[in-house]
PyMOL CGO cylinders between C-alpha atoms (Angstrom):
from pymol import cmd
from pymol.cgo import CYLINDER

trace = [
    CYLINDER, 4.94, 12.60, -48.70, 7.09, 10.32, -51.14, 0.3, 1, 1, 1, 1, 1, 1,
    CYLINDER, 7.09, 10.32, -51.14, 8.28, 6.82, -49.91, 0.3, 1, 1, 1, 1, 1, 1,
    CYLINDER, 8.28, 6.82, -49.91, 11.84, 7.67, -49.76, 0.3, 1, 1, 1, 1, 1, 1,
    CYLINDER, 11.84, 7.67, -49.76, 10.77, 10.23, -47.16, 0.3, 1, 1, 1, 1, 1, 1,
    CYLINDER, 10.77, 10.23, -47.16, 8.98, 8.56, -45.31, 0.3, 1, 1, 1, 1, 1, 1,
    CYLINDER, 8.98, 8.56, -45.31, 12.05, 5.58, -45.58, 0.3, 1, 1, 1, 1, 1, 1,
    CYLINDER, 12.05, 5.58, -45.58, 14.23, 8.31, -44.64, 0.3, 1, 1, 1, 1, 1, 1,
    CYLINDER, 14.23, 8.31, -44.64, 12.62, 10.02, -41.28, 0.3, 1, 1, 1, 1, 1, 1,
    CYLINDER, 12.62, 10.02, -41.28, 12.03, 6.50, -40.31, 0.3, 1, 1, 1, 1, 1, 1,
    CYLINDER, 12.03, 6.50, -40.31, 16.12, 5.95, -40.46, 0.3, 1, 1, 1, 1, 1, 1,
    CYLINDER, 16.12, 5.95, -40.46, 15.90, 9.18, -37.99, 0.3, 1, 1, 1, 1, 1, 1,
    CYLINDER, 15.90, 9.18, -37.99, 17.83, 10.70, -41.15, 0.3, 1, 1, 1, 1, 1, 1,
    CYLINDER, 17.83, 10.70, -41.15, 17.78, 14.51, -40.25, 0.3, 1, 1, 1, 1, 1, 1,
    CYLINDER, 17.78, 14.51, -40.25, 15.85, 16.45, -42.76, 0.3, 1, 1, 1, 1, 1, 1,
    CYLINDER, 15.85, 16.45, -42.76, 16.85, 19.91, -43.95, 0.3, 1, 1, 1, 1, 1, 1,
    CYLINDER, 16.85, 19.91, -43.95, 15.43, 21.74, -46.40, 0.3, 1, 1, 1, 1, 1, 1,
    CYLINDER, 15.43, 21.74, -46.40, 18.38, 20.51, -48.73, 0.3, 1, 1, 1, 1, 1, 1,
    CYLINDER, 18.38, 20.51, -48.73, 18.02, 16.97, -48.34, 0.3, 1, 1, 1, 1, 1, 1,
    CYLINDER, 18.02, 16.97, -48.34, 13.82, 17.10, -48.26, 0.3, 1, 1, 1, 1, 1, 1,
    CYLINDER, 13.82, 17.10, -48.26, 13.96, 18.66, -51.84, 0.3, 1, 1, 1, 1, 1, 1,
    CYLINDER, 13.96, 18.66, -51.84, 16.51, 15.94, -52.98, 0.3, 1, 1, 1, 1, 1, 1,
    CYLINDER, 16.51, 15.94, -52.98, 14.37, 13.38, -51.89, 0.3, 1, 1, 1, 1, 1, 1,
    CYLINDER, 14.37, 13.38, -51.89, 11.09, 15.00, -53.26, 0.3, 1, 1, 1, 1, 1, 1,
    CYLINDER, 11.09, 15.00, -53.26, 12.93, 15.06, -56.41, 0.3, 1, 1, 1, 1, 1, 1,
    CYLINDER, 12.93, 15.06, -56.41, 13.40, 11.75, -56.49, 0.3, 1, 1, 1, 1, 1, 1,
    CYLINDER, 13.40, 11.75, -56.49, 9.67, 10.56, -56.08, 0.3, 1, 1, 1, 1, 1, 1,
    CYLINDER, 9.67, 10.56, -56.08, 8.19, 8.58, -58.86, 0.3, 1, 1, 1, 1, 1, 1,
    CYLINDER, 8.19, 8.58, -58.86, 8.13, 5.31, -60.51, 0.3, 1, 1, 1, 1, 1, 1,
    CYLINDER, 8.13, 5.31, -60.51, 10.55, 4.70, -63.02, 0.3, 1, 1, 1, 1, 1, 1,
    CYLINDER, 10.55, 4.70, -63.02, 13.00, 8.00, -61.33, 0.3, 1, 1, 1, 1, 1, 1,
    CYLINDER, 13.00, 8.00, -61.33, 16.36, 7.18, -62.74, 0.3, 1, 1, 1, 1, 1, 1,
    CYLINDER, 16.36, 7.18, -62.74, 18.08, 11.06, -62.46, 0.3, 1, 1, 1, 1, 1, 1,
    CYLINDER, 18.08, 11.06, -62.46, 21.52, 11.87, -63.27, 0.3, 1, 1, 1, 1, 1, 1,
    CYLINDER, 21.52, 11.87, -63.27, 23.10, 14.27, -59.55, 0.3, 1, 1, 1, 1, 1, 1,
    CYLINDER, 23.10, 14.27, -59.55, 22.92, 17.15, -62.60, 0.3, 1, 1, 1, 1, 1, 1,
    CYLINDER, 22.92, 17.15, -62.60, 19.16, 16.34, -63.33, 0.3, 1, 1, 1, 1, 1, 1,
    CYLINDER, 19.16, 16.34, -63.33, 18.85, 16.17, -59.81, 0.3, 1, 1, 1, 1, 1, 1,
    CYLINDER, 18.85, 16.17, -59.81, 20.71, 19.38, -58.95, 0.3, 1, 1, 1, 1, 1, 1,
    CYLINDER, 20.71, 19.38, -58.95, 19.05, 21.67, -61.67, 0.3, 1, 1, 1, 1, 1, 1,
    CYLINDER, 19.05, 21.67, -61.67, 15.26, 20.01, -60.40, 0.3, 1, 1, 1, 1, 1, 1,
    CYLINDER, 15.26, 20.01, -60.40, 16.45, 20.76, -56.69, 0.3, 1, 1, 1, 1, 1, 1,
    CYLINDER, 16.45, 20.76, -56.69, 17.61, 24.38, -57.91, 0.3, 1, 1, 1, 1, 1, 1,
    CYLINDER, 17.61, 24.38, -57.91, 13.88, 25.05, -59.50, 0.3, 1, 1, 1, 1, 1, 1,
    CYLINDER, 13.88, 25.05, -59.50, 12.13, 24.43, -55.98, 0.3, 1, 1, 1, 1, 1, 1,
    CYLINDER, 12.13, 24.43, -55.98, 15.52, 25.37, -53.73, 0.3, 1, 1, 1, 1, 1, 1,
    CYLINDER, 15.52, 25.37, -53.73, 17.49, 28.62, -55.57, 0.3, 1, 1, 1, 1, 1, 1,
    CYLINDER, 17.49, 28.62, -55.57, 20.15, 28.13, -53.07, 0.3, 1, 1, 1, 1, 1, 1,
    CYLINDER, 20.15, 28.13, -53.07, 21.29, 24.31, -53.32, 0.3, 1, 1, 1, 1, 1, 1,
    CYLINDER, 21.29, 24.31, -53.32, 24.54, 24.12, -54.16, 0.3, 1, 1, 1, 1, 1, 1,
    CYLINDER, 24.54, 24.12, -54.16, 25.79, 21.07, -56.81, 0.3, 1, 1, 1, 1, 1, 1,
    CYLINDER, 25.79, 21.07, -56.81, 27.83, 19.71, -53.98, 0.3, 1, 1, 1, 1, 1, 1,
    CYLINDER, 27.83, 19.71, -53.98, 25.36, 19.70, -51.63, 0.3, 1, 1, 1, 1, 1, 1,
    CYLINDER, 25.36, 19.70, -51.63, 23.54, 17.54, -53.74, 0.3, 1, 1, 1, 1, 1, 1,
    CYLINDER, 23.54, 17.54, -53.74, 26.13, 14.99, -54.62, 0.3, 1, 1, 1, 1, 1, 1,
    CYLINDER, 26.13, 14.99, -54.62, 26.56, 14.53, -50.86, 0.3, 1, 1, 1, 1, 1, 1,
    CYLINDER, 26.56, 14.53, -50.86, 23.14, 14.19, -50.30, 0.3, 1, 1, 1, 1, 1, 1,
    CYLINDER, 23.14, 14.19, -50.30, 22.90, 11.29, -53.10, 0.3, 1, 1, 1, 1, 1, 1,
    CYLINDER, 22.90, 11.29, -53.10, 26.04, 9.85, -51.85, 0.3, 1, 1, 1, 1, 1, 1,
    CYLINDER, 26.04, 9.85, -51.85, 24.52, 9.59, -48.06, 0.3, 1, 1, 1, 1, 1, 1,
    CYLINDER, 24.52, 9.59, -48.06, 20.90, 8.39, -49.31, 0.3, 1, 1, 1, 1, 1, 1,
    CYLINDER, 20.90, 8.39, -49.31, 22.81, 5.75, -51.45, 0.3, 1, 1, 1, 1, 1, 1,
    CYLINDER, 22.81, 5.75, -51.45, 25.19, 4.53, -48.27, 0.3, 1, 1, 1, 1, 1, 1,
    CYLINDER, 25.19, 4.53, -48.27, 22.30, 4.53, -46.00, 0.3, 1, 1, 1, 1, 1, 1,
    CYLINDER, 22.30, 4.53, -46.00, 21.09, 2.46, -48.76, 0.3, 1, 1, 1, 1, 1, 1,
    CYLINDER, 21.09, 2.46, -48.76, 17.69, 4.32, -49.60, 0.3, 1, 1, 1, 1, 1, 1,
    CYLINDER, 17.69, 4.32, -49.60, 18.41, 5.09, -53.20, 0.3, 1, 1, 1, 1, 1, 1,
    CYLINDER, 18.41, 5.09, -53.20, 20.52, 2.81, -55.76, 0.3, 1, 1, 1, 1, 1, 1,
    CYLINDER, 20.52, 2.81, -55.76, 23.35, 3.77, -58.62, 0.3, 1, 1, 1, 1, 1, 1,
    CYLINDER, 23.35, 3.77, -58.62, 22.61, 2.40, -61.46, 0.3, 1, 1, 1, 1, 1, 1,
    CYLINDER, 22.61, 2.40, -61.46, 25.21, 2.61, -64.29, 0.3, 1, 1, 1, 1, 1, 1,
    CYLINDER, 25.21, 2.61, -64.29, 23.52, 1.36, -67.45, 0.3, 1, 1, 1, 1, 1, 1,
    CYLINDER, 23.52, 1.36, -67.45, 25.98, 3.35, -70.06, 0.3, 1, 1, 1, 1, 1, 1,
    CYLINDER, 25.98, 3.35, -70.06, 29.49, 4.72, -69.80, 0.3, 1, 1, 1, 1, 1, 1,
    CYLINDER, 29.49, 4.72, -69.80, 27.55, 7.37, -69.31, 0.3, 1, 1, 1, 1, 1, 1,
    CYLINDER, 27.55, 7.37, -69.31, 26.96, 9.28, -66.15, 0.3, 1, 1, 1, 1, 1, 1,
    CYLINDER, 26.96, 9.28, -66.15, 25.44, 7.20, -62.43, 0.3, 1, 1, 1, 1, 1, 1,
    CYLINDER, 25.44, 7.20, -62.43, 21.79, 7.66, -61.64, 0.3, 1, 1, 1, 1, 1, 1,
    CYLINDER, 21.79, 7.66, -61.64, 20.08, 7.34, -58.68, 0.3, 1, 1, 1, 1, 1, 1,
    CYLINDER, 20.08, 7.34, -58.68, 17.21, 5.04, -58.74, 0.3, 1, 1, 1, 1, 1, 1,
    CYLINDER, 17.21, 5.04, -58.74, 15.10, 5.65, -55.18, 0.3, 1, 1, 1, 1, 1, 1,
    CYLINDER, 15.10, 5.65, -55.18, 13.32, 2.11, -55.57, 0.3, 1, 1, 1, 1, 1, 1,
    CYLINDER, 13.32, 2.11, -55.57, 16.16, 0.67, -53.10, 0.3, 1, 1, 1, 1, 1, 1,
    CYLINDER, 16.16, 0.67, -53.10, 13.28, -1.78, -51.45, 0.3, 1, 1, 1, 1, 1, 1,
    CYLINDER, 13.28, -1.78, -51.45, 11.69, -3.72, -53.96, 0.3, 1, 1, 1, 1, 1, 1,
    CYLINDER, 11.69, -3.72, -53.96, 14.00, -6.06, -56.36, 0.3, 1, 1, 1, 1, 1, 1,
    CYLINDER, 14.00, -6.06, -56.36, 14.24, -5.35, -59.96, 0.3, 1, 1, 1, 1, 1, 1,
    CYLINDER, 14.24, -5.35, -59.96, 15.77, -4.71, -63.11, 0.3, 1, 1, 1, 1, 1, 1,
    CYLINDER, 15.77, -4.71, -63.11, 16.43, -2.25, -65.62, 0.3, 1, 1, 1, 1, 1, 1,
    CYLINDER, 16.43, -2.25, -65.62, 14.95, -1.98, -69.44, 0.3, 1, 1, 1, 1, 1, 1,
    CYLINDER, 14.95, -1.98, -69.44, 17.05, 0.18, -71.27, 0.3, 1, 1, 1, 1, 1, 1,
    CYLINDER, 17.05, 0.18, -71.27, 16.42, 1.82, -74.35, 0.3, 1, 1, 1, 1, 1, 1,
    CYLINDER, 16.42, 1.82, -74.35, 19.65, 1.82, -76.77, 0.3, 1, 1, 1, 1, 1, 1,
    CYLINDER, 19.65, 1.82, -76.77, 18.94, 5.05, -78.82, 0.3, 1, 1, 1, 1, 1, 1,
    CYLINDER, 18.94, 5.05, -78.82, 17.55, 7.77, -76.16, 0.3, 1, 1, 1, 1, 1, 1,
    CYLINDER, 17.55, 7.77, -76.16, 18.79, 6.19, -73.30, 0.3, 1, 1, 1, 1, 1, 1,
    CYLINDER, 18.79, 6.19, -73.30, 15.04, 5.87, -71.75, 0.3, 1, 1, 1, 1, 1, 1,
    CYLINDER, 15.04, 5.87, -71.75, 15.26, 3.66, -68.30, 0.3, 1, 1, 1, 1, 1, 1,
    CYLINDER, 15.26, 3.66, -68.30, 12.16, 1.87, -66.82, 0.3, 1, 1, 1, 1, 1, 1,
    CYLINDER, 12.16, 1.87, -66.82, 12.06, -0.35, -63.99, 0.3, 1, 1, 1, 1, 1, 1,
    CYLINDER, 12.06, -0.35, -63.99, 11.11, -4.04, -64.29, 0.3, 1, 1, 1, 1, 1, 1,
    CYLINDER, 11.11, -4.04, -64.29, 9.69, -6.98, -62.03, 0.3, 1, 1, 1, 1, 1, 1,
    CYLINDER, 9.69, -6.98, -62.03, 9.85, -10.30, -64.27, 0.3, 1, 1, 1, 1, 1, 1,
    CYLINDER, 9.85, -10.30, -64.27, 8.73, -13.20, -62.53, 0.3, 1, 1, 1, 1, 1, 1,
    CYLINDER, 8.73, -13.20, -62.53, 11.09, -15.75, -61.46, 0.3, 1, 1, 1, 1, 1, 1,
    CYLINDER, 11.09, -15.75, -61.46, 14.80, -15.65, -59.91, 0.3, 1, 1, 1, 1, 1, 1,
    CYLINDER, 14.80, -15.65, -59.91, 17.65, -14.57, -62.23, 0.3, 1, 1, 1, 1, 1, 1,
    CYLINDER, 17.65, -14.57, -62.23, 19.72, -16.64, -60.00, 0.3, 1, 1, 1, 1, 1, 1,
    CYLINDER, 19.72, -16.64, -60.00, 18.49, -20.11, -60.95, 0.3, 1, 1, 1, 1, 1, 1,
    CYLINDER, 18.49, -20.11, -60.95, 19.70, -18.93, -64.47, 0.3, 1, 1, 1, 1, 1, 1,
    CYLINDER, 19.70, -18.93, -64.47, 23.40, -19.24, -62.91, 0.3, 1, 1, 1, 1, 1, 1,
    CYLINDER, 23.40, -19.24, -62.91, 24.25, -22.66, -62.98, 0.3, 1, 1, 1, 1, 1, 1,
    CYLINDER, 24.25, -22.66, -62.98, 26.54, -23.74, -59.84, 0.3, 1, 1, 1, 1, 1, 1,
    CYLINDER, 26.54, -23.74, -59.84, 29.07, -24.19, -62.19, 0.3, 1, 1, 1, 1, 1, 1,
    CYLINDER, 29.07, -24.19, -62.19, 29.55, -20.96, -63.29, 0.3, 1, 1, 1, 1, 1, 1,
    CYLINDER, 29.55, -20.96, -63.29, 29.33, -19.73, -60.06, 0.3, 1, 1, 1, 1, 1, 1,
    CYLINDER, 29.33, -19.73, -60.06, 33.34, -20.29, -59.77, 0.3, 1, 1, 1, 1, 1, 1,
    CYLINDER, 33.34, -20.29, -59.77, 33.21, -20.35, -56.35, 0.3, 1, 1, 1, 1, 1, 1,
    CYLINDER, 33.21, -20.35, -56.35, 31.59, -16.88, -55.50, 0.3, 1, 1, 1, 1, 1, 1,
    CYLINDER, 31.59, -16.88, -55.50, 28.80, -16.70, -52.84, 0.3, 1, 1, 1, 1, 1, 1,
    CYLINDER, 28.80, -16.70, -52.84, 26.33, -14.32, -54.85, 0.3, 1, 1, 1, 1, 1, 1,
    CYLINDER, 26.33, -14.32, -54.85, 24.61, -11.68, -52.96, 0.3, 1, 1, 1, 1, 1, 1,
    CYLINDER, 24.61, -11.68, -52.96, 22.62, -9.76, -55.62, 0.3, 1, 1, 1, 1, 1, 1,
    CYLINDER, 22.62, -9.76, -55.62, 21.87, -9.87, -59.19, 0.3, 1, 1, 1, 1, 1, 1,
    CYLINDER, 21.87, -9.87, -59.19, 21.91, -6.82, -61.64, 0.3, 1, 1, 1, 1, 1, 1,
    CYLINDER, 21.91, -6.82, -61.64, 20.16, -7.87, -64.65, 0.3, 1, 1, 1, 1, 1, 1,
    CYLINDER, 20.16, -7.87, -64.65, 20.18, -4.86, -68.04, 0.3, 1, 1, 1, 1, 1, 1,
    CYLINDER, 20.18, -4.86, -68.04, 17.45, -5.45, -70.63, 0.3, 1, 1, 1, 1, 1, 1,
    CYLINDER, 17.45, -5.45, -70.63, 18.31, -3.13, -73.91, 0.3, 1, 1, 1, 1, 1, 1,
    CYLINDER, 18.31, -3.13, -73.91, 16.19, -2.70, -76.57, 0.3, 1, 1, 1, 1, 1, 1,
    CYLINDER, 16.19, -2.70, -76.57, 14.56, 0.46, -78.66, 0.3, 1, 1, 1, 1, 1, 1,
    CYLINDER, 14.56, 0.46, -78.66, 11.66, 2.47, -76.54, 0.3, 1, 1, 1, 1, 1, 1,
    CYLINDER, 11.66, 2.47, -76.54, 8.70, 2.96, -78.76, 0.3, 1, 1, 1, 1, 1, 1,
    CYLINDER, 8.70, 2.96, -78.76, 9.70, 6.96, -78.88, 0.3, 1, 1, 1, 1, 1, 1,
    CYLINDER, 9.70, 6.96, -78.88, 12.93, 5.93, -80.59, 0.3, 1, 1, 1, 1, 1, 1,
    CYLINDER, 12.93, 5.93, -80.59, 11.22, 3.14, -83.17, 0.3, 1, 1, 1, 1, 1, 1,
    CYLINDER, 11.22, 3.14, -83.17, 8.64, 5.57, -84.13, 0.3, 1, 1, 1, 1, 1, 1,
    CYLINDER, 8.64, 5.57, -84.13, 10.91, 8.68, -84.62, 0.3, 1, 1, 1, 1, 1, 1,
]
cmd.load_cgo(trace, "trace")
């Protein structure tokens, strides 16, 4: 059983077949699916999910606060199921390759108070790009 299920029957989420093969979708490190990657994995284990059962299902998980959007690109959302442990995203320019990151220290203490203007922060969203090493060696 995949963290985010186990996250989600412990919100007392109800689980139908639907939503369990969303979720199991979602398992993995570094799990940043589009709801159409998502939807056409769900369709290989579940024939009979529908597209907008699955965008509902994402948009629930993500207002319950179990999975994140992450919009990297102009490009389409994706869901990013490590909701519980802080990090940031390293994003390759090229093939548009996302991997989670943990760098040590706090990204706020980069933000002077001066620049602050005012705003009581309550998260940080920090975007490394760069070139994957599939990209630099193609």
């Amino acid at each position: 059983m995949s963290d985010l299920l186990e996250r989600l029957r412990g919100r007392g989420w109800r689980m139908t077949s639907q939503r369990r093969v969303v979720a199991e979708v979602l398992d993995g490190d570094h799990v940043h699916l589009t709801a159409d990657e998502v939807h056409a994995r769900a369709v290989a284990r579940l024939p009979e999910i529908s597209r907008a059962t699955v965008y509902n299902t994402l948009g629930e998980m993500v207002t319950l606060g179990e999975v994140i959007e992450v919009s990297t690109d102009r490009r389409a959302k994706r869901y990013d199921p490590n909701a519980h442990r802080p990090h940031h995203h390293l994003v390759c320019a090229q093939c548009g390759a996302i991997r989670d990151v943990h760098p040590a220290g706090d990204p706020l203490a980069d933000l002077p108070q001066g620049e602050r203007f005012g705003f009581t922060i309550t998260g940080v969203e920090v975007t490394y790009r760069g070139t994957c090493p599939n990209c630099v060696s193609a």
